[in-house]
C-alpha positions in Angstrom: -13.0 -8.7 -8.9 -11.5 -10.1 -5.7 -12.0 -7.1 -3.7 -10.7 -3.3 -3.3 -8.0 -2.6 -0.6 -8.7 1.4 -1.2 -12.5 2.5 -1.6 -15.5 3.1 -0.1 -16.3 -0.5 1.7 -13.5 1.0 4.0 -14.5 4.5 4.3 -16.1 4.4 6.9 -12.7 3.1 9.1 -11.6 6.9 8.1 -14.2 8.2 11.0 -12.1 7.2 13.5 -9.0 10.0 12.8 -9.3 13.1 11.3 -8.2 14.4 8.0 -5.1 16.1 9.8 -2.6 14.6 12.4 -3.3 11.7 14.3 -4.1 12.4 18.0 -6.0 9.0 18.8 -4.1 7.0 21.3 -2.1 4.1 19.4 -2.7 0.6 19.5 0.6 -1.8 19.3 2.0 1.2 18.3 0.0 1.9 15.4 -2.8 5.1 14.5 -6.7 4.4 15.2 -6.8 4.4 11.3 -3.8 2.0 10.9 -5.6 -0.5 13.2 -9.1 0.1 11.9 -8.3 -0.6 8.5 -6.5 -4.1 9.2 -9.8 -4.7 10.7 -12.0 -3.9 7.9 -10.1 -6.0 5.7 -9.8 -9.1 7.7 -13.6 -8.9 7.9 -14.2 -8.7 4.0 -16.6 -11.7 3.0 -14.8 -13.1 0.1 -11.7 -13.9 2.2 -11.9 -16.7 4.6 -11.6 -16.3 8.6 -9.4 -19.3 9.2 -5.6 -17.7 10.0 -3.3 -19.2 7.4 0.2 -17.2 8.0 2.2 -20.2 9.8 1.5 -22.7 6.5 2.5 -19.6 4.2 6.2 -18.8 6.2 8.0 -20.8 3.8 7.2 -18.6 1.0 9.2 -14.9 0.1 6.4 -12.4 0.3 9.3 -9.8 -0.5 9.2 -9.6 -4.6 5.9 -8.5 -3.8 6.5 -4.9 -3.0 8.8 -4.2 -5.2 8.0 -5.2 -8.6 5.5 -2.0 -9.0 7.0 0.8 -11.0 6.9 3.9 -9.6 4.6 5.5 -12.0 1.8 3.4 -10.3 2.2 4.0 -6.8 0.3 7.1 -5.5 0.0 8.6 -1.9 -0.2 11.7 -0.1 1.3 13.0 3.9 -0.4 15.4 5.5 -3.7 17.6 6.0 -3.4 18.9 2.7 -2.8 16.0 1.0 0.4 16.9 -0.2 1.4 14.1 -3.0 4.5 11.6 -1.8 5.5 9.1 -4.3 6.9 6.1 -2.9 9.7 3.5 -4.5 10.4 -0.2 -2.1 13.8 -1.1 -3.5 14.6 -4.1 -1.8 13.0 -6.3 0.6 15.0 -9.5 2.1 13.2 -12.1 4.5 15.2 -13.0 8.0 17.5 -15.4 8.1 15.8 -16.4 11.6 12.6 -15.1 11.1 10.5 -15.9 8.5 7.9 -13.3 9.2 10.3 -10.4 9.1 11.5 -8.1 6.5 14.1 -5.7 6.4 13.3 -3.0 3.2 14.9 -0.2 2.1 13.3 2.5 -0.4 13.5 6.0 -1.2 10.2 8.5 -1.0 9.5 11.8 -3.3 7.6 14.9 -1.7 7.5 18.6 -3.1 10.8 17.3 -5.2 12.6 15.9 -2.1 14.3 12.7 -1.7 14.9 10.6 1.3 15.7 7.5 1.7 14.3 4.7 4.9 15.1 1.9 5.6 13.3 -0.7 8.0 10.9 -3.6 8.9 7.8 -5.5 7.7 6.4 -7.7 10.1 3.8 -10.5 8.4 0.9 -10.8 11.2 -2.0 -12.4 9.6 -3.2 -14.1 6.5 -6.7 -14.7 4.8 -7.5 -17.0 1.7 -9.9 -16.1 -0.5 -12.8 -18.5 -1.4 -12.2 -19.6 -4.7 -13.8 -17.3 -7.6 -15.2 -19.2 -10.5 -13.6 -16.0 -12.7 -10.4 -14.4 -12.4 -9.2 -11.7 -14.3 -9.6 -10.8 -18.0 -7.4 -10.9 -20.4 -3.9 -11.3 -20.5 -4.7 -11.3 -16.5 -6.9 -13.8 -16.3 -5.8 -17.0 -14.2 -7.1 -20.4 -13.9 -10.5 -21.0 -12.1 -9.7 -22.7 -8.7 -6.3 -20.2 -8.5 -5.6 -19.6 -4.5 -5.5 -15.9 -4.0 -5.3 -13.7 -1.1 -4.4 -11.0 1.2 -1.1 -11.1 4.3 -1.0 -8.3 6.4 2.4 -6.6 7.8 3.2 -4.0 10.2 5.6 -1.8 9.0 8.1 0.8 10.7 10.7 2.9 8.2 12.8 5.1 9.5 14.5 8.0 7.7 18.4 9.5 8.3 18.5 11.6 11.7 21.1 13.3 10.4 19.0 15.0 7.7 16.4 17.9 8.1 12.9 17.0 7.8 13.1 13.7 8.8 11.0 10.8 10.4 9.7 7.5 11.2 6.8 5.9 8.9 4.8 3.8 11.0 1.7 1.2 10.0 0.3 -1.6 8.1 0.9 -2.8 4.6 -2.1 -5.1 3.0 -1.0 -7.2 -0.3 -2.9 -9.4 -2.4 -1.1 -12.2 -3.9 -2.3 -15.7 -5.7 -0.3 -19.2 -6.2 0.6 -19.8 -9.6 0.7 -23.2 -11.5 3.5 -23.8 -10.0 2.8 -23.1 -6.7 4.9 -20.0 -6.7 3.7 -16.9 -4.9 2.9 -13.8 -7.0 1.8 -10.1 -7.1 -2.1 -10.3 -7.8 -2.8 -8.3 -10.5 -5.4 -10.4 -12.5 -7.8 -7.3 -11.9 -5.7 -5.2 -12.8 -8.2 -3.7 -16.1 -10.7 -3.7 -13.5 -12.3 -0.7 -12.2 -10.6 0.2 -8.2 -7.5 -2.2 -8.5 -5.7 -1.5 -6.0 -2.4 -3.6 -4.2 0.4 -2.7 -1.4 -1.6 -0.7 0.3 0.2 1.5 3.1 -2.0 3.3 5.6 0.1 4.9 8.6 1.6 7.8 9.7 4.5 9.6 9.3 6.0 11.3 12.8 8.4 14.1 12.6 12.4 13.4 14.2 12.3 17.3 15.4 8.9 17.8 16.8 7.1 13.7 17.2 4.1 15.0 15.7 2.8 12.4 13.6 0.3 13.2 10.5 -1.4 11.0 7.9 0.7 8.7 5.6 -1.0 6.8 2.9 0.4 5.2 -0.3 0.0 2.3 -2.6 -0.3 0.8 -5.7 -3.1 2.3 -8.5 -5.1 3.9 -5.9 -4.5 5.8 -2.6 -6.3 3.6 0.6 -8.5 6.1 2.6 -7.7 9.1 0.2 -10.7 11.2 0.7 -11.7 14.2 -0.6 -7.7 13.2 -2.6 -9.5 10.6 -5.1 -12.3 11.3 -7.1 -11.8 8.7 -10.1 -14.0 6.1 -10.9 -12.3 3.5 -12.9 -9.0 4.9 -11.2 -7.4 7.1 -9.3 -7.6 10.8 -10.4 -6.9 13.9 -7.9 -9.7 16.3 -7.2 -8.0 19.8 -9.2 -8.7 21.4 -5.8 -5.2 19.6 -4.2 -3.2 20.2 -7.8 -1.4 22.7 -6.0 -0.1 19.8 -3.2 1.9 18.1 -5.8 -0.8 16.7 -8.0 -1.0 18.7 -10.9 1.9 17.1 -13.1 0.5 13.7 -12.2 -2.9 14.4 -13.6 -1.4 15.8 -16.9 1.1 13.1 -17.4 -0.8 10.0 -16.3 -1.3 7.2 -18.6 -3.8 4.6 -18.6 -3.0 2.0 -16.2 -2.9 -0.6 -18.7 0.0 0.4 -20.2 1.5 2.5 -17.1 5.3 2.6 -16.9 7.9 4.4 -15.7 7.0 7.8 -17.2 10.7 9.8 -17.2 14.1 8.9 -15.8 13.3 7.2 -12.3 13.9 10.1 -9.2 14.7 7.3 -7.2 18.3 6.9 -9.1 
């Protein structure tokens, strides 16, 4: 397996900010856990420490987040790790700016809908040394396949004019390979293996009415710096403690993620 974007090699960034709201000063804008985890990545010894972003520009990085159904993307907001589902509908590179995004998307919490709309800003990228196995499977891609992670910082903003409203603020990590072809793609040739993860969102969500900002986290498979939240193994599973936060109709409804689809009707329609 390339390497987790959601376990326990980058716990230990979760010291840094409390379970709760974040109170740490920000850096470019971003929470101490937003900036520690883009760290912890960057340093990961299977990906390589030359920069690589200008030489990858050309290439759309948008299909990439959103090609997941929403049945695989799990996250929570808050101290009590309330459950927010999360849906990017479209994502279209600048015109002018090859490293900037504009998305839209809708999010999900305790049945409520909003919609956001914003940026994704590409600041680094990292090849991965070449694995002399990828994947299994159907999954499986040729040996010498050039895989690896781009990092964004991302700022979503929800309608004023609605209650309960805010700004989601961090920084999105995605794996993605080359293909044959020498077209960019999703990276899910691990995706049988135990702690795939992908688009993973850690960041903060700050309130229009009161700017209090509290733990944000989301992504595909597994939940990056869930916590107490996760307590799978092979996957994501919520401890039964937080069913009350949301969680209980995921746990009972939750297929395998080999064969994981859209469960019902999709909320975001």
């Amino acid at each position: 397996m390339l390497f987790s974007l959601a376990r326990a090699a980058y716990f230990s960034c979760c010291s840094l900010v409390l379970a709760g709201s974040v109170n740490a000063p920000p850096t470019r804008g971003l929470s101490a856990e937003s900036t520690a985890f883009e760290t912890a990545q960057l340093r990961h010894p299977e990906l390589r420490p030359a920069e690589r972003l200008p030489a990858y520009l050309r290439r759309d990085f948008g299909p990439l987040w959103t090609q997941t159904d929403e049945a695989s993307v799990v996250g929570f907001i808050g101290p009590a790790y309330q459950r927010l589902e999360a849906k990017v509908l479209t994502a279209t590179r600048s015109s002018t700016d090859p490293a900037q995004y504009v998305l839209t998307g809708k999010t999900r919490t305790a049945g409520t809908v909003r919609s956001f709309t914003g940026t994704v800003r590409l600041v680094r990228l990292r090849e991965a040394t070449p694995r002399p196995h990828i994947g299994g499977g159907d999954d499986r891609l040729p040996v010498g396949t050039q895989e690896g992670v781009v990092v964004g910082h991302y700022t979503f903003s929800e309608p004023t004019q609605q209650a309960k409203t805010g700004m989601f603020r961090g920084v999105v990590i995605t794996r993605w390979y080359v293909d044959g072809r020498g077209r960019l793609r999703y990276n899910n040739a691990d995706l049988s293996s135990d702690d795939f993860s992908n688009n993973q969102f850690v960041g903060t969500w700050t309130s229009y009415a009161t700017g209090r900002a509290s733990r944000c986290n989301w992504g595909d498979y597994r939940v990056p710096n869930a916590g107490p939240l996760d307590i799978g193994a092979g996957e994501f599973s919520p401890d039964p403690k937080y069913y009350a936060a949301g969680w209980k109709t995921y746990a009972a409804a939750q297929p395998p993620k080999s064969s994981r689809t859209a469960l019902t009707k999709p909320w975001w329609k």
